[in-house]
Backbone of each chain as nested JSON, in Angstrom:
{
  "chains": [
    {"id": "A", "residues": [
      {"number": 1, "name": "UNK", "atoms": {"N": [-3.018, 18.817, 7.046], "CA": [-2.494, 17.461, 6.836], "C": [-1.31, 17.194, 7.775]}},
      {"number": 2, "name": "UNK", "atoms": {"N": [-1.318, 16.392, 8.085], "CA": [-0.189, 15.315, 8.874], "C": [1.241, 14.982, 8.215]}},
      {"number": 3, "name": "UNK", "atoms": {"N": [1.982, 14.9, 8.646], "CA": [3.805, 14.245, 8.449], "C": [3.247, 13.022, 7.659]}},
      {"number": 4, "name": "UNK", "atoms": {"N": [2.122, 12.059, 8.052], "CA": [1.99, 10.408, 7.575], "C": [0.764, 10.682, 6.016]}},
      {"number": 5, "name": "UNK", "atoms": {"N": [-0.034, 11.531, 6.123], "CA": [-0.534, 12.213, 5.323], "C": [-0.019, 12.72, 3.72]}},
      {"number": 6, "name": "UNK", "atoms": {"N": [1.113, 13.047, 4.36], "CA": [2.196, 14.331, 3.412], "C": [3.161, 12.918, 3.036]}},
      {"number": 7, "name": "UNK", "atoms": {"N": [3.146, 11.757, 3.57], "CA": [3.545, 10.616, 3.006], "C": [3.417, 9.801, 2.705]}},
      {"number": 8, "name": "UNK", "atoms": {"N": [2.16, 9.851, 2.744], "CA": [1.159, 9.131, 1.818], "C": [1.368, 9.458, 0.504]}},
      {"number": 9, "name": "UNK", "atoms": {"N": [1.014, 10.902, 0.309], "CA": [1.146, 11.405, -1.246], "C": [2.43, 11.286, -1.713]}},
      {"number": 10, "name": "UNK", "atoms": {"N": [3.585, 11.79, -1.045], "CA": [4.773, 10.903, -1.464], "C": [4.77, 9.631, -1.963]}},
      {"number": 11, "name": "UNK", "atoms": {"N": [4.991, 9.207, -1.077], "CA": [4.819, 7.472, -1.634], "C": [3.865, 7.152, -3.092]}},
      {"number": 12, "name": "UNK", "atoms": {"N": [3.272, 7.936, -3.189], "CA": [2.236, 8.036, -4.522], "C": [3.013, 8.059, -5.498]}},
      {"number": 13, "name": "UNK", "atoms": {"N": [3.69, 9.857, -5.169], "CA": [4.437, 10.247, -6.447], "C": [5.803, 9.43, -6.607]}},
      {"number": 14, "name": "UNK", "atoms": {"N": [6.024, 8.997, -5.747], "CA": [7.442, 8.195, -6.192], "C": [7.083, 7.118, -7.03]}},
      {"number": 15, "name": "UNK", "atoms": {"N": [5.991, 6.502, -6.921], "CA": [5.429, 5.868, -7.6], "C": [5.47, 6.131, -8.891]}},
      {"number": 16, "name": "UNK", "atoms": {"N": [5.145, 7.193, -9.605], "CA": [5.166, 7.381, -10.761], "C": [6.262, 8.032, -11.108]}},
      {"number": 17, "name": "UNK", "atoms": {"N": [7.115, 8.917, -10.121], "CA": [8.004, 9.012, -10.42], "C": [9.328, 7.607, -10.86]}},
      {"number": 18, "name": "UNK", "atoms": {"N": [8.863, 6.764, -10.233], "CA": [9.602, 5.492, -10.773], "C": [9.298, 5.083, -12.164]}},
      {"number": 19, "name": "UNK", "atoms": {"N": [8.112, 4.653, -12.454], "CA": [7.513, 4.333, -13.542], "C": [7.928, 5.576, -14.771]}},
      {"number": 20, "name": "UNK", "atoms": {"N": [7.791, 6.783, -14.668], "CA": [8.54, 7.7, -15.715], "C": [9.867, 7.27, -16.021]}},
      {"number": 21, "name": "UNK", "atoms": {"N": [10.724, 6.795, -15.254], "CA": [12.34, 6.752, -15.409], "C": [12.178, 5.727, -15.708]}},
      {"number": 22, "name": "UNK", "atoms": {"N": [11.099, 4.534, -15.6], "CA": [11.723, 3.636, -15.927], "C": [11.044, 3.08, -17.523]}},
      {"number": 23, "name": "UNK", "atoms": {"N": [10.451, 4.345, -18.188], "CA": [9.724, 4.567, -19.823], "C": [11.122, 5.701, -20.04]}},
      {"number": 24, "name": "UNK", "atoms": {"N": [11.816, 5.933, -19.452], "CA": [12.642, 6.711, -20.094], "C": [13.77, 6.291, -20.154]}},
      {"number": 25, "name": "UNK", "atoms": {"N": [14.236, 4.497, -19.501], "CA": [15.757, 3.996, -19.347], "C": [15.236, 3.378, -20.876]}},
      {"number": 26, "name": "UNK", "atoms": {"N": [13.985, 2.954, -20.941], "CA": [13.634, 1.794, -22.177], "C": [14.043, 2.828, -23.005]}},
      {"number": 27, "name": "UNK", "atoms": {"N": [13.434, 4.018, -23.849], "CA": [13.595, 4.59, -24.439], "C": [15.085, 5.217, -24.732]}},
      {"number": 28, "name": "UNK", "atoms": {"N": [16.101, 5.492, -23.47], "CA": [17.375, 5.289, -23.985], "C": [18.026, 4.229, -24.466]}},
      {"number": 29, "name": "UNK", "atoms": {"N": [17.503, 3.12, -23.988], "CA": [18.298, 2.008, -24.624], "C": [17.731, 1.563, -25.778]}},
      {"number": 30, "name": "UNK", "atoms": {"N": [16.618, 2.174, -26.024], "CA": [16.469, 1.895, -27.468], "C": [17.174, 2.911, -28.074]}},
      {"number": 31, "name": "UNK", "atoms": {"N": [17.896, 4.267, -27.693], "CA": [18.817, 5.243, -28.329], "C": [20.055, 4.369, -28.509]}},
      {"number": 32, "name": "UNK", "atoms": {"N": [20.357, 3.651, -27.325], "CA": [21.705, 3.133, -27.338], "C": [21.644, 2.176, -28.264]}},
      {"number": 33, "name": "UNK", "atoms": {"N": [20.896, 0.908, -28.812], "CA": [21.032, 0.536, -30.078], "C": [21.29, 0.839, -31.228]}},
      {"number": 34, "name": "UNK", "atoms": {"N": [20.254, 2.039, -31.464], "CA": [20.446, 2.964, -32.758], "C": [22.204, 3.296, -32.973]}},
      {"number": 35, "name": "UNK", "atoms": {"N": [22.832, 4.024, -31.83], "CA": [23.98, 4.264, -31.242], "C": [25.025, 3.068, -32.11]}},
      {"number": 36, "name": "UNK", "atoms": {"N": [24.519, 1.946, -31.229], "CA": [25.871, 0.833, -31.369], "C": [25.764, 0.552, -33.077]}},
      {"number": 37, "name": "UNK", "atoms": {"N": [24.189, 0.769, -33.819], "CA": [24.227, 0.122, -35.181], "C": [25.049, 1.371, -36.301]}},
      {"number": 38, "name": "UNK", "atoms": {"N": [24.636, 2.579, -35.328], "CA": [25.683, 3.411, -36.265], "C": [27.26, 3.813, -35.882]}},
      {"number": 39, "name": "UNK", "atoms": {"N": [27.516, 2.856, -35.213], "CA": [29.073, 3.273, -34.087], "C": [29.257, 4.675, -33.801]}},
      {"number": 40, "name": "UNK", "atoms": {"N": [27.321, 5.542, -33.004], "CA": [27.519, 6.781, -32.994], "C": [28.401, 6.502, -31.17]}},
      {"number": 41, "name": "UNK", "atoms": {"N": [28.66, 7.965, -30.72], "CA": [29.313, 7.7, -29.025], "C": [28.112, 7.628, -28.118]}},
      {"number": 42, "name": "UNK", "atoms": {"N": [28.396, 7.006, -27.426], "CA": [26.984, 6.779, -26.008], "C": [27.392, 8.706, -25.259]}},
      {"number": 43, "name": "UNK", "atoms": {"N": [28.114, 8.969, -25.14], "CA": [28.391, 10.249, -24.271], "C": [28.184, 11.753, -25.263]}},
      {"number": 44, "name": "UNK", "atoms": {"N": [26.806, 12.751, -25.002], "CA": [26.81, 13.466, -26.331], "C": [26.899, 14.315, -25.056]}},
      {"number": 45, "name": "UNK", "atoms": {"N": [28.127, 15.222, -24.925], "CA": [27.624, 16.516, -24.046], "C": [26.819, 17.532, -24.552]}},
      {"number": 46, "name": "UNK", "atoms": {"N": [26.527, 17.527, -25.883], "CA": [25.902, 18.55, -26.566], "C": [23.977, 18.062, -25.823]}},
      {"number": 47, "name": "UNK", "atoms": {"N": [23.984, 16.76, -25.951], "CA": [22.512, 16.498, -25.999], "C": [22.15, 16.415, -24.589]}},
      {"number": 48, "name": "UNK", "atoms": {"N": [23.459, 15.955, -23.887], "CA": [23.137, 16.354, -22.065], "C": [22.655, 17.507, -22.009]}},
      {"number": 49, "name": "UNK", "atoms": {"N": [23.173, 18.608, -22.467], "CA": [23.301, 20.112, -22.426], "C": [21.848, 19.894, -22.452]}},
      {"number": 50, "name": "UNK", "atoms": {"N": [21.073, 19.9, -23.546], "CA": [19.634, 20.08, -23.64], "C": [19.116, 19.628, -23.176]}},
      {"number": 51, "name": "UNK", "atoms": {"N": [19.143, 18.741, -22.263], "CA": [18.14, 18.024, -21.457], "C": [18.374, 18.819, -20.419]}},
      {"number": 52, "name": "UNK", "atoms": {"N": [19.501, 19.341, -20.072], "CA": [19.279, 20.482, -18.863], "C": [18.389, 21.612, -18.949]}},
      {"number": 53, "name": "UNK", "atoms": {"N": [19.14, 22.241, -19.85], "CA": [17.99, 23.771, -20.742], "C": [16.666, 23.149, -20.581]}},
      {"number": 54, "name": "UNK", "atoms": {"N": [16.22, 21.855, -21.266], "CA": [14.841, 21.625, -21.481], "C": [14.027, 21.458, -20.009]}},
      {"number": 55, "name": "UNK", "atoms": {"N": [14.547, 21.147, -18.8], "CA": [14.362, 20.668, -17.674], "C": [14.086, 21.663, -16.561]}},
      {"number": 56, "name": "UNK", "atoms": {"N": [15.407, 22.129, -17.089], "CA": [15.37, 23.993, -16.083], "C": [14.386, 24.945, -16.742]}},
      {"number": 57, "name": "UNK", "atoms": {"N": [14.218, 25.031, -18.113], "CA": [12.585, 25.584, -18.664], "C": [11.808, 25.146, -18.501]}},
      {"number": 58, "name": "UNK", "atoms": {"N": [11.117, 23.644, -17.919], "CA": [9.961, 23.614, -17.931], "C": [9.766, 23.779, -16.047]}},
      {"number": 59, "name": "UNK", "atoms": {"N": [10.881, 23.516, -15.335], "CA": [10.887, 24.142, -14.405], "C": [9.833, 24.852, -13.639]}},
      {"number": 60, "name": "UNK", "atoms": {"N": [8.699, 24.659, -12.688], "CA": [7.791, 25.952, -12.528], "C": [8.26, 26.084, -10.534]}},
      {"number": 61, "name": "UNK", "atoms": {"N": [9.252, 25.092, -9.864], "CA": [9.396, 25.335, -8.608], "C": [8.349, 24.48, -7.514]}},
      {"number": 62, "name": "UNK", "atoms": {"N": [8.46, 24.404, -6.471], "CA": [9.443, 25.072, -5.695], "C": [11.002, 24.651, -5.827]}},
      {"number": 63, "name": "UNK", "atoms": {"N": [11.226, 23.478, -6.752], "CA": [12.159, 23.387, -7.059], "C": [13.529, 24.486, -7.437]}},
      {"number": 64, "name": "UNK", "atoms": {"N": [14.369, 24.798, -7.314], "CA": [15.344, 25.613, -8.091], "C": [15.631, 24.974, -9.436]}},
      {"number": 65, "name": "UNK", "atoms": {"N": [15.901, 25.799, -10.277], "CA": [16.609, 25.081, -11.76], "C": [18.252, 24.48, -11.308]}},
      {"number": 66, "name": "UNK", "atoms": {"N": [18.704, 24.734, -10.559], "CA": [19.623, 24.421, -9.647], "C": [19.379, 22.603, -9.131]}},
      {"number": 67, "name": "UNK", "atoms": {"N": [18.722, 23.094, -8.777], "CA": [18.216, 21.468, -7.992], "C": [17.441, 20.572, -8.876]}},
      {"number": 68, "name": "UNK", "atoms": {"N": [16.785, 21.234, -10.222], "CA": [16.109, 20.087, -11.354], "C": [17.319, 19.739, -11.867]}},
      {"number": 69, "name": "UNK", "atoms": {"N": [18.514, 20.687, -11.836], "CA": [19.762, 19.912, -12.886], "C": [20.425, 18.941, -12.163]}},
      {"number": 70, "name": "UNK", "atoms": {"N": [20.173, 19.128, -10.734], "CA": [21.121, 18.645, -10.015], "C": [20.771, 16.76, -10.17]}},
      {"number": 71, "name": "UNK", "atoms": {"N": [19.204, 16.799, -9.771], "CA": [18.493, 15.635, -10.124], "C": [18.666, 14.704, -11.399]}},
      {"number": 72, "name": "UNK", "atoms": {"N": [18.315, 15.862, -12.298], "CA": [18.98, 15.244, -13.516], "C": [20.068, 14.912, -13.922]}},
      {"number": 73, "name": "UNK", "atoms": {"N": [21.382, 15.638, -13.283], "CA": [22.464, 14.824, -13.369], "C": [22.642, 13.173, -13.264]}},
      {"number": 74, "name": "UNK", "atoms": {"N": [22.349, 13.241, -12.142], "CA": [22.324, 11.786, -11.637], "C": [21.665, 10.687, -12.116]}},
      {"number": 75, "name": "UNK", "atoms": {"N": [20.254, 11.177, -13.012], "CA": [19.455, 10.301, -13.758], "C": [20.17, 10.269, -15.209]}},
      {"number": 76, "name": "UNK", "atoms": {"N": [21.387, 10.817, -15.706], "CA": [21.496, 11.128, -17.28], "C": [22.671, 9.783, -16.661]}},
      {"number": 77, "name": "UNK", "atoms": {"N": [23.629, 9.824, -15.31], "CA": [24.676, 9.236, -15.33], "C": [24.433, 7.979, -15.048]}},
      {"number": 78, "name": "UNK", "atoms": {"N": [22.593, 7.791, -14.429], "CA": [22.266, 5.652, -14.479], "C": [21.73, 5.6, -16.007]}},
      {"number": 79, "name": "UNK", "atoms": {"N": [21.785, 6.261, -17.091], "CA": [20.919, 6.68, -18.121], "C": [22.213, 6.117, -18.657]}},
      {"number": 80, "name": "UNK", "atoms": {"N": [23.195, 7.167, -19.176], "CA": [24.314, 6.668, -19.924], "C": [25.52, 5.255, -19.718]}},
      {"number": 81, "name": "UNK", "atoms": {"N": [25.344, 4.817, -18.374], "CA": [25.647, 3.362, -17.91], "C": [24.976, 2.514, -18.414]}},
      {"number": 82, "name": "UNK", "atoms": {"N": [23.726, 3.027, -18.33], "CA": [22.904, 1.508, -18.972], "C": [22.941, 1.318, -20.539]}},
      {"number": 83, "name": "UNK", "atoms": {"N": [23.145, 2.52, -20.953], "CA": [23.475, 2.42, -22.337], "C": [24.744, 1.459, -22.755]}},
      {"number": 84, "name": "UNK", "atoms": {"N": [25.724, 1.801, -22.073], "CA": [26.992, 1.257, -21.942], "C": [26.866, -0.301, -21.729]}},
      {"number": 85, "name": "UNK", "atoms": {"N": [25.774, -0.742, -21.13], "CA": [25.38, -2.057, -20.473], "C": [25.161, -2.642, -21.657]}},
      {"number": 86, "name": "UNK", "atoms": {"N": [24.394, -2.589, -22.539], "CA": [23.595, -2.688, -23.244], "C": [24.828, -3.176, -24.677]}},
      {"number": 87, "name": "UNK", "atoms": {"N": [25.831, -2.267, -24.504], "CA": [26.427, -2.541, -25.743], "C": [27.896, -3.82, -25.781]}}
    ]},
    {"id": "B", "residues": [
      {"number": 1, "name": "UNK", "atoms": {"N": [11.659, 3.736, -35.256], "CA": [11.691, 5.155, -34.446], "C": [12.954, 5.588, -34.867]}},
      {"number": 2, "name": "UNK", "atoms": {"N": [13.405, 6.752, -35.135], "CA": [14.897, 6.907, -35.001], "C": [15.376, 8.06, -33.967]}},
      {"number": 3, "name": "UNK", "atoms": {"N": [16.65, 8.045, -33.709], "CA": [16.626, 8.739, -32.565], "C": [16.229, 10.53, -32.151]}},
      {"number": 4, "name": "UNK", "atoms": {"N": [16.068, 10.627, -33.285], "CA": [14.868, 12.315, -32.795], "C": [13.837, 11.709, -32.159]}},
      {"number": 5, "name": "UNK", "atoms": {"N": [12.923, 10.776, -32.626], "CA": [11.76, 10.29, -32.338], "C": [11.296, 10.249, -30.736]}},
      {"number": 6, "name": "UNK", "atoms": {"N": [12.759, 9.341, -30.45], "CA": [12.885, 9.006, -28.719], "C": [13.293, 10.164, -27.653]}},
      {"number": 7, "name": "UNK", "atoms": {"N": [14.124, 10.739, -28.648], "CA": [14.173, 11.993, -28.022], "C": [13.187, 13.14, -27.384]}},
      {"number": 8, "name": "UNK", "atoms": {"N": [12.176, 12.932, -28.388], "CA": [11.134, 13.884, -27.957], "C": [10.297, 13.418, -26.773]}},
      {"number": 9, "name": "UNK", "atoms": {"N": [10.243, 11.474, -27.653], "CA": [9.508, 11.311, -26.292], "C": [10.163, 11.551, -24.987]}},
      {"number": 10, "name": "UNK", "atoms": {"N": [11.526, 11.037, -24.529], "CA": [12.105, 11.366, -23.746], "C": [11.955, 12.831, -23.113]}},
      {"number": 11, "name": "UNK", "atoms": {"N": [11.804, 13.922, -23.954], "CA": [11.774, 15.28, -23.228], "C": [9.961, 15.575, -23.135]}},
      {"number": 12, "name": "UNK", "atoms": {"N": [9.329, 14.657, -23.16], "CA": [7.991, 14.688, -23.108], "C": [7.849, 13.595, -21.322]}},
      {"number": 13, "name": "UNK", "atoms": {"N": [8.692, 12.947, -21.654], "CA": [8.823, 12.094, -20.003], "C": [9.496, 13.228, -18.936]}},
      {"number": 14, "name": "UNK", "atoms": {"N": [10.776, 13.592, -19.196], "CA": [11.622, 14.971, -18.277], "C": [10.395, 15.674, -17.836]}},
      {"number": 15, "name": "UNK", "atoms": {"N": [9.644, 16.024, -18.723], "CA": [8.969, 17.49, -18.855], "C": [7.738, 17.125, -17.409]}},
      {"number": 16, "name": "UNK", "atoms": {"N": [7.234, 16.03, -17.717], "CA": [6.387, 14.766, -16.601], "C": [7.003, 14.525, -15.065]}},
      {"number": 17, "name": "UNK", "atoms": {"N": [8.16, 13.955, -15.542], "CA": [9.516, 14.012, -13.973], "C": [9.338, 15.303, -13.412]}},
      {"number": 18, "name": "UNK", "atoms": {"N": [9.649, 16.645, -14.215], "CA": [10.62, 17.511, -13.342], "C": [8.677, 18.016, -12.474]}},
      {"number": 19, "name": "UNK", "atoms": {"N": [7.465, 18.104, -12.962], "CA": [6.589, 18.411, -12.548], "C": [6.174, 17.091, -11.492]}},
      {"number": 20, "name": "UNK", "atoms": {"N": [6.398, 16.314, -11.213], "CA": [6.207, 15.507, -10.09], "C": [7.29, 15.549, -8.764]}},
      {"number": 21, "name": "UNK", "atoms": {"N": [8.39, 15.588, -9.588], "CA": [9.58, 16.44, -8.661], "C": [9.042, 17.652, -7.871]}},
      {"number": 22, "name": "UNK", "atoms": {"N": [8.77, 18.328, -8.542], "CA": [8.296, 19.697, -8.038], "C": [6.782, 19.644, -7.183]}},
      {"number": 23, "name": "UNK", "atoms": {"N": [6.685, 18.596, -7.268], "CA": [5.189, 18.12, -6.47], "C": [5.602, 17.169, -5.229]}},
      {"number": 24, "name": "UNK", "atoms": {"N": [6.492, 16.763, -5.454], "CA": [7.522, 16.038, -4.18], "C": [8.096, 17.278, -3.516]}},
      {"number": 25, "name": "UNK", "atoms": {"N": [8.72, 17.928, -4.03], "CA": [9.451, 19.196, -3.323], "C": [8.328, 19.689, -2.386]}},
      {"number": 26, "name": "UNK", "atoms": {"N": [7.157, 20.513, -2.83], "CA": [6.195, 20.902, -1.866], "C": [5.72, 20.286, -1.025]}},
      {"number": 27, "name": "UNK", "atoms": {"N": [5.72, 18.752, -1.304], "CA": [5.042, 17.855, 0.34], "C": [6.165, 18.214, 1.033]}},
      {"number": 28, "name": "UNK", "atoms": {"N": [7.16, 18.1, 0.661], "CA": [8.442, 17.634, 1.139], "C": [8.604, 18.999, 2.377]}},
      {"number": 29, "name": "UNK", "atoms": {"N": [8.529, 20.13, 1.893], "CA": [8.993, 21.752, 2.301], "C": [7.692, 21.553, 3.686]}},
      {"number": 30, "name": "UNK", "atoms": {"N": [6.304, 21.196, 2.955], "CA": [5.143, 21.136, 4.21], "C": [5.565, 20.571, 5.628]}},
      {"number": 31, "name": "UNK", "atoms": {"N": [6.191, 19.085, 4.823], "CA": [6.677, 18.071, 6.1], "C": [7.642, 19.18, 7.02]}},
      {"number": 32, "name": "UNK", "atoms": {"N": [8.69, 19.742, 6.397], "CA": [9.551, 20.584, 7.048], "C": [9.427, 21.419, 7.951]}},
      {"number": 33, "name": "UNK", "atoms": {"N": [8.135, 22.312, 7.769], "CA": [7.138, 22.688, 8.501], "C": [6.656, 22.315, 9.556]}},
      {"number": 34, "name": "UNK", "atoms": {"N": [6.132, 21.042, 9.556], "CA": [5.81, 20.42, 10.587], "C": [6.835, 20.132, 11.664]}},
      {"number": 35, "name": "UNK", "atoms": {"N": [7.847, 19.86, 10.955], "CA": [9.117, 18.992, 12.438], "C": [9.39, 20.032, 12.661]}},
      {"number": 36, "name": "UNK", "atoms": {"N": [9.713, 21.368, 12.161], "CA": [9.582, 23.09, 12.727], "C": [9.625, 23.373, 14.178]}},
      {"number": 37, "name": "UNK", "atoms": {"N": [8.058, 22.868, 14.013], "CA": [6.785, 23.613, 14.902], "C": [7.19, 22.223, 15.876]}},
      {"number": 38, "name": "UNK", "atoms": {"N": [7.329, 21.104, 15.291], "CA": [7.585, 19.748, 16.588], "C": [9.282, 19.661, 16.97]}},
      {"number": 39, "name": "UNK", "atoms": {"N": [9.98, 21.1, 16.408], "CA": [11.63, 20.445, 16.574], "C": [12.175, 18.778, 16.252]}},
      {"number": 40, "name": "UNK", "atoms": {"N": [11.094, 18.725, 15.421], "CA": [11.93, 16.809, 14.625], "C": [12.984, 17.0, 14.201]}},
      {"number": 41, "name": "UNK", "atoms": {"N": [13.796, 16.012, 13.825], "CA": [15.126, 16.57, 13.345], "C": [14.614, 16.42, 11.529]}},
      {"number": 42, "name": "UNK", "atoms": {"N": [15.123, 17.072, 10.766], "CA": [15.022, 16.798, 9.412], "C": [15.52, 15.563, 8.432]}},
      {"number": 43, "name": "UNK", "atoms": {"N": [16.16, 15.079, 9.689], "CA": [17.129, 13.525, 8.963], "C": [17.026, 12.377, 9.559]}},
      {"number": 44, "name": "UNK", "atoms": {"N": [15.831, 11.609, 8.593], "CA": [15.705, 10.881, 8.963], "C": [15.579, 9.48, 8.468]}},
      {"number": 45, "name": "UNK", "atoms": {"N": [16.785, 8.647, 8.87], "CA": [17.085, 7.534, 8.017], "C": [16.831, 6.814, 7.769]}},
      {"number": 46, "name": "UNK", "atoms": {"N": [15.543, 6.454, 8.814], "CA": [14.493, 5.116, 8.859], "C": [13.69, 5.531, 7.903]}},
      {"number": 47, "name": "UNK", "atoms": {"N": [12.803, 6.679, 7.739], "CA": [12.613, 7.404, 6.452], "C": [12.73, 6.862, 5.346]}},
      {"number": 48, "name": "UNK", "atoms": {"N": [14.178, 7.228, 5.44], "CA": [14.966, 7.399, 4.071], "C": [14.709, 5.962, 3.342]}},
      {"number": 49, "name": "UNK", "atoms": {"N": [15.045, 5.066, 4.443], "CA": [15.114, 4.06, 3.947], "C": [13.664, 3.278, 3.337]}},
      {"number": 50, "name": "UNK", "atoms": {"N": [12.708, 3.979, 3.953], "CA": [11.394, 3.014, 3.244], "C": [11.13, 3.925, 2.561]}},
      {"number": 51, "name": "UNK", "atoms": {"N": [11.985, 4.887, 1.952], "CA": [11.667, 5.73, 0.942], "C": [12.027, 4.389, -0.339]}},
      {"number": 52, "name": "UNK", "atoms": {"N": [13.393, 4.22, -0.045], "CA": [14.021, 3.32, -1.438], "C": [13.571, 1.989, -1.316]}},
      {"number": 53, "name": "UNK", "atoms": {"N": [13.176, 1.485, 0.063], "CA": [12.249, 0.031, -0.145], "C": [11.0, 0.565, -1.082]}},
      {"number": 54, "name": "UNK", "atoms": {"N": [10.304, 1.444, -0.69], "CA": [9.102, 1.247, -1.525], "C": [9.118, 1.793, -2.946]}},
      {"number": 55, "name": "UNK", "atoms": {"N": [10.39, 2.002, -3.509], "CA": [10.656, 2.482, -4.876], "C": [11.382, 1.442, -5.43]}},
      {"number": 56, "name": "UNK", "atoms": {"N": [11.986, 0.489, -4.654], "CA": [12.717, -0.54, -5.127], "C": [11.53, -1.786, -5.709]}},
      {"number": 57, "name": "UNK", "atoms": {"N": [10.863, -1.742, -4.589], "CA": [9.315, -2.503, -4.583], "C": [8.459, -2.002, -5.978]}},
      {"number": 58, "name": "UNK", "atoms": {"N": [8.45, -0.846, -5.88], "CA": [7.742, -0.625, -6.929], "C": [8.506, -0.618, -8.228]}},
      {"number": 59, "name": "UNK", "atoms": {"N": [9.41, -0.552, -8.484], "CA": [10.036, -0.815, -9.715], "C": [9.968, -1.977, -10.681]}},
      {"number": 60, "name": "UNK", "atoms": {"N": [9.565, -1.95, -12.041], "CA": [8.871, -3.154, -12.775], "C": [10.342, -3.031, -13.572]}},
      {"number": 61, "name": "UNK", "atoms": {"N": [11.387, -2.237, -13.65], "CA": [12.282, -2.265, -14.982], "C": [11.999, -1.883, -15.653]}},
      {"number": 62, "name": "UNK", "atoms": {"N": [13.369, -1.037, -17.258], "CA": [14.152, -1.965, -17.362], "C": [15.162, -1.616, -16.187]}},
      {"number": 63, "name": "UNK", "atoms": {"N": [15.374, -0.402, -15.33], "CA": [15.898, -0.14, -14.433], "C": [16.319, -1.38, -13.168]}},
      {"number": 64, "name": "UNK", "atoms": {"N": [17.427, -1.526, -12.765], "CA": [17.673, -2.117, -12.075], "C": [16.876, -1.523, -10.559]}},
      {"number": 65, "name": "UNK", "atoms": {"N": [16.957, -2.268, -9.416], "CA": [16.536, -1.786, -8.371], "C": [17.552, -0.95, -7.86]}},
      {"number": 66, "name": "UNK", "atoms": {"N": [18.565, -1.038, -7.952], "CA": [20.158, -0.071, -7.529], "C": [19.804, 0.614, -8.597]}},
      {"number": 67, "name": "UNK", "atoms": {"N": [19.679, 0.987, -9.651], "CA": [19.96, 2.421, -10.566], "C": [18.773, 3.271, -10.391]}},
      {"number": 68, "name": "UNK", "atoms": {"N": [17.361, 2.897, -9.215], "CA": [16.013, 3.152, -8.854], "C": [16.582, 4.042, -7.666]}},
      {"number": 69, "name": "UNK", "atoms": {"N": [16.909, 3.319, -7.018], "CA": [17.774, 3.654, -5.693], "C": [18.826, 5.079, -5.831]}},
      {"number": 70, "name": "UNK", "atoms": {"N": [19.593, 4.559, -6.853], "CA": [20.953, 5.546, -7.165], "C": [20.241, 6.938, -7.346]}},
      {"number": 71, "name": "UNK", "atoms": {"N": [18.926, 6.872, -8.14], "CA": [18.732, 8.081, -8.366], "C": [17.363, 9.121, -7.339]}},
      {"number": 72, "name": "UNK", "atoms": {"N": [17.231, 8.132, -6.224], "CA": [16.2, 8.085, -5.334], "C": [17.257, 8.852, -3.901]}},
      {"number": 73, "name": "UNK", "atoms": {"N": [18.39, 8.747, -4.14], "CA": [19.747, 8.916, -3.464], "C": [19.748, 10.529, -3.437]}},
      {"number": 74, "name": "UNK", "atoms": {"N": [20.112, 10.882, -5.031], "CA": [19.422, 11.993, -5.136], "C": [18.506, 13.25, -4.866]}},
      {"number": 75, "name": "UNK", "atoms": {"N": [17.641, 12.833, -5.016], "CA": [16.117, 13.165, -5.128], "C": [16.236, 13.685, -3.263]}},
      {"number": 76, "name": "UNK", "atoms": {"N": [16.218, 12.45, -2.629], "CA": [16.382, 12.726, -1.023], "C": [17.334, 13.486, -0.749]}},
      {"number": 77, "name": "UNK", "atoms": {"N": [19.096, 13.301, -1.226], "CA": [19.544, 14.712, -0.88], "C": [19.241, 16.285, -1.366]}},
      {"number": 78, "name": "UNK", "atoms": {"N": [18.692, 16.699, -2.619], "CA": [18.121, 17.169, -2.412], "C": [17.175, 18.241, -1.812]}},
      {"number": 79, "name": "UNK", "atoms": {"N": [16.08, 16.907, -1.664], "CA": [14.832, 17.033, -0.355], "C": [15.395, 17.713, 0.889]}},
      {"number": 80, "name": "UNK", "atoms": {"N": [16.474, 17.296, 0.932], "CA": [16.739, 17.13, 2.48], "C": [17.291, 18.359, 2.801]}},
      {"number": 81, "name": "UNK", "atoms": {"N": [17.874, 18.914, 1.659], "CA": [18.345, 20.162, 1.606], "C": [17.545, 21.697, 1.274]}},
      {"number": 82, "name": "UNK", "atoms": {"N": [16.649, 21.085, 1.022], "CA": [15.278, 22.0, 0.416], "C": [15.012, 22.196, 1.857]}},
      {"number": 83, "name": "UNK", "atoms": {"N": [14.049, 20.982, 2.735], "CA": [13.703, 21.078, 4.091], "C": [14.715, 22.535, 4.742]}},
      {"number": 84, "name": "UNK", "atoms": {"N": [15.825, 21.657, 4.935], "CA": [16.843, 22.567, 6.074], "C": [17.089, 24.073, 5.111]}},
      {"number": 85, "name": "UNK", "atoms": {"N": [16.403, 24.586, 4.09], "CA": [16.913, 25.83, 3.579], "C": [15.447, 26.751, 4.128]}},
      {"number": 86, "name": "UNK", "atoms": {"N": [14.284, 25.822, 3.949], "CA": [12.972, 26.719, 4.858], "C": [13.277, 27.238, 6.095]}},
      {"number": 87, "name": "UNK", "atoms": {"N": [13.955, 26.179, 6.785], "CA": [13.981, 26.507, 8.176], "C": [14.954, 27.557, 8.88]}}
    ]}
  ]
}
């Protein structure tokens, strides 16, 4: 396969890679309601924590668990803004 | 739903992400390969950039097109760092 080939299928998966995050912003902000009706905190480091553990275990590479957390950082911090948006 | 509910689904979406991630990573390492063997440079911004047009494009919400982007920001550094660690 080809460089334009190998980005083709990219362009695929980003594709759904968009569409996942964006069934998983709905689904936080339906957390963040629950949140505002019980005046629980939008920021749980306990439940960040597990979404790392859970992320870096299902983990199979070539990724590093290093680099799935790293990713996920950044998706928990447009994740917990929008929550914030929301309220 | 209450919030265990979303939760699971949520780590049932991660679990979906980090395996398409990891399916991006391997085109990604192939491409690397290639500019190798052609001395391309690994950074490339015109790239980059119809990386986040066509994720911005494809984005239906509730995600903004910047919080698509923000975490597409990511993902490419990264990538980009995966590439230059093969080589």
């Amino acid at each position: 396969m080809e460089i334009a080939d190998w980005r083709k299928k990219i362009d695929e998966l980003d594709e759904q890679i968009t569409a996942l995050l964006n069934q998983r912003a709905a689904a936080a902000v339906e957390i963040g309601k629950i949140k505002l009706q019980n005046t629980a905190p939008i920021y749980e480091p306990k439940r960040e924590q597990q979404v790392y553990d859970h992320v870096r275990a299902a983990n199979s590479g070539p990724l590093t668990a290093t680099e799935v957390q790293d990713i996920f950082e950044r998706i928990m911090d447009v994740m917990r803004n929008k929550q914030k948006d929301r309220q």
